[in-house]
Each structure stands twice: as C-alpha cells, then as structure tokens.
SEKOL-397027 format. One line per 3 residues: number of its first residue (from 0); their letters; for each residue x, y, z of C-alpha. Coordinates in nm, 3 decimals. Layout:
SEKOL-397027
NUM	A	X Y Z | ...
//
This chain:
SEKOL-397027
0	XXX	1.845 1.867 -7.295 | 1.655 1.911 -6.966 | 1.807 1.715 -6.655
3	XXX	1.730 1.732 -6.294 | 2.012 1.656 -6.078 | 1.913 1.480 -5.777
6	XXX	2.014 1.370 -5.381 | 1.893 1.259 -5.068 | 2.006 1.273 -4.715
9	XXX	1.877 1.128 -4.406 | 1.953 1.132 -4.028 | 2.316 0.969 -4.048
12	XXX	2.458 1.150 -4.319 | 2.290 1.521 -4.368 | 2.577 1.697 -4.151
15	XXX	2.834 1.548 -4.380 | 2.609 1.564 -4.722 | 2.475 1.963 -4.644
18	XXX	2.839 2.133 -4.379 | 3.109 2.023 -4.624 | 3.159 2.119 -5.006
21	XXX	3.088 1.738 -5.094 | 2.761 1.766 -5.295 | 2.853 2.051 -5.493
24	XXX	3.180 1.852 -5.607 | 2.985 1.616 -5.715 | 2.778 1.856 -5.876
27	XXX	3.066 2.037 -6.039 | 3.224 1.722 -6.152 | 2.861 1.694 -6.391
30	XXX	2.992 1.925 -6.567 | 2.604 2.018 -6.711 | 2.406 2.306 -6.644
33	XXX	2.096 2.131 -6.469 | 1.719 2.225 -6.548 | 1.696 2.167 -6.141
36	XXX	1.942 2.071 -5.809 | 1.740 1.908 -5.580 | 1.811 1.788 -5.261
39	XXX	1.531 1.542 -5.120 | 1.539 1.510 -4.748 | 1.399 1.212 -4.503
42	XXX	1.413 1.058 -4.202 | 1.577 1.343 -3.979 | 1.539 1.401 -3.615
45	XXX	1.502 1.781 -3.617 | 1.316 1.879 -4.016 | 1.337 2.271 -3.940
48	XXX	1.758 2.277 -3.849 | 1.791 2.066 -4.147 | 1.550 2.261 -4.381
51	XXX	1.681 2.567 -4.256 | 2.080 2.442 -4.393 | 1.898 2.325 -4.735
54	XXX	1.786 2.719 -4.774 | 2.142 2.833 -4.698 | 2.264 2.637 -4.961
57	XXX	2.003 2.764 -5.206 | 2.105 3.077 -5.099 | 2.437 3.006 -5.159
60	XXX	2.349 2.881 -5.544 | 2.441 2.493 -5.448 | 2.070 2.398 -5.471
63	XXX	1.777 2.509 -5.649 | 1.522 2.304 -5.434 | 1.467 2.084 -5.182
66	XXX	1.190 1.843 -5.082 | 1.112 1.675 -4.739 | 0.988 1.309 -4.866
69	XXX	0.733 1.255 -4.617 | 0.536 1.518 -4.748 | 0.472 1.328 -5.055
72	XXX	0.558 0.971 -5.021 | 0.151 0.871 -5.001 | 0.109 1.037 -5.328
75	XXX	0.385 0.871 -5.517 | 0.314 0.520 -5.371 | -0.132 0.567 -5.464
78	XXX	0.085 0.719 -5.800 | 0.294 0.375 -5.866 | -0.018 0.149 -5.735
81	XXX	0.219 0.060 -5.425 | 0.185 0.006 -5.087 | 0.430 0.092 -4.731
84	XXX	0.307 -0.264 -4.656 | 0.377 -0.418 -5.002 | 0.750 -0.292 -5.002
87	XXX	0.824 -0.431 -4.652 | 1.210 -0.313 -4.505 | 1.255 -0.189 -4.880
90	XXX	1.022 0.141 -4.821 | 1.273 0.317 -4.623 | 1.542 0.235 -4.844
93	XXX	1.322 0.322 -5.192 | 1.078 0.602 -5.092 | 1.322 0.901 -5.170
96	XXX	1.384 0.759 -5.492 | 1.006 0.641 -5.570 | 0.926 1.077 -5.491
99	XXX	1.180 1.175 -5.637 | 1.073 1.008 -5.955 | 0.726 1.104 -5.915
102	XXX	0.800 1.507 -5.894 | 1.077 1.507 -6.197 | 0.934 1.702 -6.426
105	XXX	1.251 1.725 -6.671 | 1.318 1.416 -6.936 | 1.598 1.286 -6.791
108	XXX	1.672 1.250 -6.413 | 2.013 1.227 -6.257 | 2.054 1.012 -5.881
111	XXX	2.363 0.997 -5.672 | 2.320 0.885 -5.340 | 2.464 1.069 -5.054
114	XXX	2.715 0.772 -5.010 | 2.821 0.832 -5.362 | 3.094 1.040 -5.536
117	XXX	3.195 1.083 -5.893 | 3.596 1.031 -5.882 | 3.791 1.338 -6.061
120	XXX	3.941 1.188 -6.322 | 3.620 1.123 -6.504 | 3.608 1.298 -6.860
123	XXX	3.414 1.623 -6.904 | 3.182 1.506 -7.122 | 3.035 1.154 -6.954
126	XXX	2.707 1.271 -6.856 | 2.693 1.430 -7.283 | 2.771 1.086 -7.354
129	XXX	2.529 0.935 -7.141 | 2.239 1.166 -7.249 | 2.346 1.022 -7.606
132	XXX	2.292 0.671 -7.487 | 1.946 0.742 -7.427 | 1.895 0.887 -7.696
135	XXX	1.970 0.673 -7.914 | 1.910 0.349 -7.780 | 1.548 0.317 -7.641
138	XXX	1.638 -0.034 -7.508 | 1.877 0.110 -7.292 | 1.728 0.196 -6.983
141	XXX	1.974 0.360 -6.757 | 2.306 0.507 -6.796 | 2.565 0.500 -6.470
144	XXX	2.973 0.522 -6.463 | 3.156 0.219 -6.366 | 3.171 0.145 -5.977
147	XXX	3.497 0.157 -5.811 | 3.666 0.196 -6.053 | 3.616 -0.198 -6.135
150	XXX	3.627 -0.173 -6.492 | 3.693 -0.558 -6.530 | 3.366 -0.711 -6.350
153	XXX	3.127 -0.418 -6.572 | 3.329 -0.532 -6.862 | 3.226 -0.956 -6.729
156	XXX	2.887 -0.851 -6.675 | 2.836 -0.698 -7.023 | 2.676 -0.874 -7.276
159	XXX	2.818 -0.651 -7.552 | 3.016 -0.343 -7.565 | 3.122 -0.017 -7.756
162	XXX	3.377 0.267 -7.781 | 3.238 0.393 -7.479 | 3.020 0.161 -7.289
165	XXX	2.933 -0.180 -7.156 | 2.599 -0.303 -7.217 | 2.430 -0.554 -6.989
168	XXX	2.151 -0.621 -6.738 | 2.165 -0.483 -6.388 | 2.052 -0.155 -6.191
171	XXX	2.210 -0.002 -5.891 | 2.003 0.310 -5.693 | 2.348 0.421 -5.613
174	XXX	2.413 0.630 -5.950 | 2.188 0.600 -6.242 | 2.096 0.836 -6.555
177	XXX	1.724 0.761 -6.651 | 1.451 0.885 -6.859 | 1.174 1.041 -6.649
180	XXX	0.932 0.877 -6.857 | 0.973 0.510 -6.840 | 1.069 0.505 -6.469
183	XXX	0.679 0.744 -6.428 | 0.498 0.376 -6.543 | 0.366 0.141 -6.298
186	XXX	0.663 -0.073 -6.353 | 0.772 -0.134 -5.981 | 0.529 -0.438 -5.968
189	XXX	0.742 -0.678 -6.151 | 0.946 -0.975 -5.975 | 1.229 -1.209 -6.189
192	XXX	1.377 -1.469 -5.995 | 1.737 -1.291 -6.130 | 1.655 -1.010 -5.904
195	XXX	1.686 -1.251 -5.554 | 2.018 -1.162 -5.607 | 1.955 -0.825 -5.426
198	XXX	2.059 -0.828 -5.004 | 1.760 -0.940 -4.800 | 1.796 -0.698 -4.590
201	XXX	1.662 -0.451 -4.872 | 1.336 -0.611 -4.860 | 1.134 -0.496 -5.205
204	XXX	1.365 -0.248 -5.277 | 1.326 -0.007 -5.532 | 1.624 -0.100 -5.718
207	XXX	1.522 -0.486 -5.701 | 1.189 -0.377 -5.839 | 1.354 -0.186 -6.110
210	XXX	1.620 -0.448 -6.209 | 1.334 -0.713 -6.249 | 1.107 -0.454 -6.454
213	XXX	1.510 -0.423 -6.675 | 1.492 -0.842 -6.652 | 1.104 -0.938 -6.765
216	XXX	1.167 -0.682 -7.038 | 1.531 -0.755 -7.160 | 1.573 -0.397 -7.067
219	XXX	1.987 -0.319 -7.099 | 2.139 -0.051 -6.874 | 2.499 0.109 -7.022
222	XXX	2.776 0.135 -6.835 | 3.087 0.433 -6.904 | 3.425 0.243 -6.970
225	XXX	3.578 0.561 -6.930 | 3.475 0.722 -6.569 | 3.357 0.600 -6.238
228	XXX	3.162 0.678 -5.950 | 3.324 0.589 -5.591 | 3.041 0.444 -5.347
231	XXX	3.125 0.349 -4.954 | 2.845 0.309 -4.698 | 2.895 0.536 -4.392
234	XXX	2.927 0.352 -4.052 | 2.926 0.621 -3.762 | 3.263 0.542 -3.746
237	XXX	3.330 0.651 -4.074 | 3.098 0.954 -4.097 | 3.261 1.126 -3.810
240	XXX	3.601 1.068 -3.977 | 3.470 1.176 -4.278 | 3.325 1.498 -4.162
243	XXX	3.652 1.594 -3.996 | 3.827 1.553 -4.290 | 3.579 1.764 -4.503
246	XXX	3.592 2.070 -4.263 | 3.985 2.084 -4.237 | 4.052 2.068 -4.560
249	XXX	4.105 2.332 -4.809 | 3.781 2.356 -5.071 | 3.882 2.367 -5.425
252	XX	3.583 2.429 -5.569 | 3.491 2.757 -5.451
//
C-alpha cells in the first residue's frame, strides 16, 4: 500500500529534528517501507544551512525529499479555497500540514510532528493495522496511537471499541494516519461549536478545522489500544537539554 511518511521542522527545533538520529527512530520504529520520507521545512532563519543538512540526510538514505513550505503555501491555500487572513494565528501553526497534504501524491499519508515520538515498545505491526482501519472502515477518518501512553482517557473518549482500537471523535495534528483523498477536499471550511474546545491561541487551526469537518460529518477517528506516541512541546529550555542528550548518546539505530 503506498504511504508517504511525513515531518516538519521550523526555526526552534531543526538542529534537534535534522543533528541527532531522532527522526530516523521514529522512522525505524514504522516499521514500513515508505512510497516517500519527506521532511517539510518552514520558518527558518538561514533556508540554505538548513536545506543544505536536509540533502545530507538524503544522502545519507534518512530522507527521500524535502520541501521548503513557503514555496508552496499560496498554492495549497487558492487549492483548499483558504485564505492567510481567514486562518488568523492558526496559519503558522497549519500551513506545513495544509502543503503537505496538497503535494501527497500516495493514498495514505503519515504526520508526526517534530515534537512527537513513537515510544519503543509499540508492536511491529501498528501502522499494518492502521492501514487496515482505513481500509475497511470508510467512516473512519484517521488512524493515530494512543498519546502518552494514556490509554484510560482514549478508552473515556471512545464511543465504541475493538480488539485493537478505540473509536471516537477527535483529531490531533500531532500524529495522524489519513487517506490522501478525503483530507485533498475543500473540507477545512467547516466550524462545530465542539471544536471551541481547541486552545485560542491556535486561532483556525488546521486541526480545529479538521476535527469540525470529523464533527458536522460524524466522521470517527481510531485510536491503537496497543502502542503510543510520546508528544512534549520544546521550550528553549528543553531543546537545548534535549539536543545535548541526543549528541552524547550512543545511536542504536545505525
């Protein structure tokens, strides 16, 4: 089945995301020989030092392309009938994704953000499973692994549930398994009151947008009971920390 795996980075995190072996853990940890690896870059201070890395790791077999957003962002919002104006604070937190979307070319699309990490216990064959999901179940929208490992509030939030997943309403942009297709539709025009829920501070996000397309539509997203994904926002605190740790550390996946 062809999947695109998919990234971003931006000025805060590229130095940890690109000069430590944590994307192509995550990679590994797919355990899926992807159609495409792409890495989709925006908002950085100096484009050519930060292109320049993304070639090194094509060279090195980490990525097969990469994409600076800016390049294309017009097209994909004229694409989705959207505007810079129209999604407020929520364009510089949704463009990357909105592209990203645009240029998939495969049937199914895999996102992690760059604050996101699959933990290593998850079982080999979760994204297999996930693929399955969508399938078979054209009311199923997305696919993602539990967050945080907090199996108890996706099991609450569920409306139903299987041998493998939870079923409910609800979309994160943190990790999600989609098909290309139905996320290529002008559906980012939407609003359900449900989706106020989102932070302010996100504006009209792109995962607001999406989760009240999922709402108006009684669209279901599935969530893994079995593996998660580990998500922490990077303060500059944190990313310097973090980046230490990466580069004195031994690598055990090369």
């Amino acid at each position: 089945m062809s999947v695109t795996f998919e990234t971003k980075v931006w000025e805060n995190d590229w130095k940890l995301i690109m000069n430590t072996s944590r994307l192509q853990e995550t990679i590994n940890l797919c355990q899926y020989n992807f159609d495409a690896r792409i890495l989709y870059i925006n908002n950085v201070s100096n484009r050519p030092l930060v292109e320049n890395r993304a070639k090194t790791m094509i060279d090195d077999g980490i990525l097969d392309k990469y994409v600076t957003v800016d390049e294309f962002s017009e097209a994909a919002l004229d694409y989705f009938n959207l505007s810079k104006q129209g999604l407020g604070k929520g364009y510089y937190y949704s463009i990357a994704e909105l592209v990203s979307i645009y240029l998939t070319d495969t049937k199914y699309l895999l996102h992690f953000s760059s604050d996101t990490t699959i933990t290593p216990e998850v079982p080999k064959d979760w994204l297999k499973t996930g693929i399955n999901v969508l399938e078979t179940n054209h009311h199923v929208k997305v696919f993602n692994l539990t967050w945080n490992h907090d199996y108890e509030a996706a099991k609450k939030e569920s409306e139903y549930e299987d041998s493998n997943c939870y079923f409910g309403y609800g979309f994160s942009d943190q990790m999600y398994l989609i098909r290309t297709a139905d996320f290529k539709q002008r559906i980012y025009e939407c609003y359900d009151k449900a989706s106020d829920r989102y932070p302010k501070h996100g504006g009209e996000s792109f995962e607001k947008k999406v989760d009240s397309w999922m709402q108006q539509n009684n669209f279901l997203r599935a969530t893994y009971k079995h593996g998660s994904y580990a998500h922490k926002n990077f303060t500059k605190s944190k990313l310097l920390t973090n980046i230490s740790i990466y580069f004195n550390r031994p690598n055990l996946f090369r």
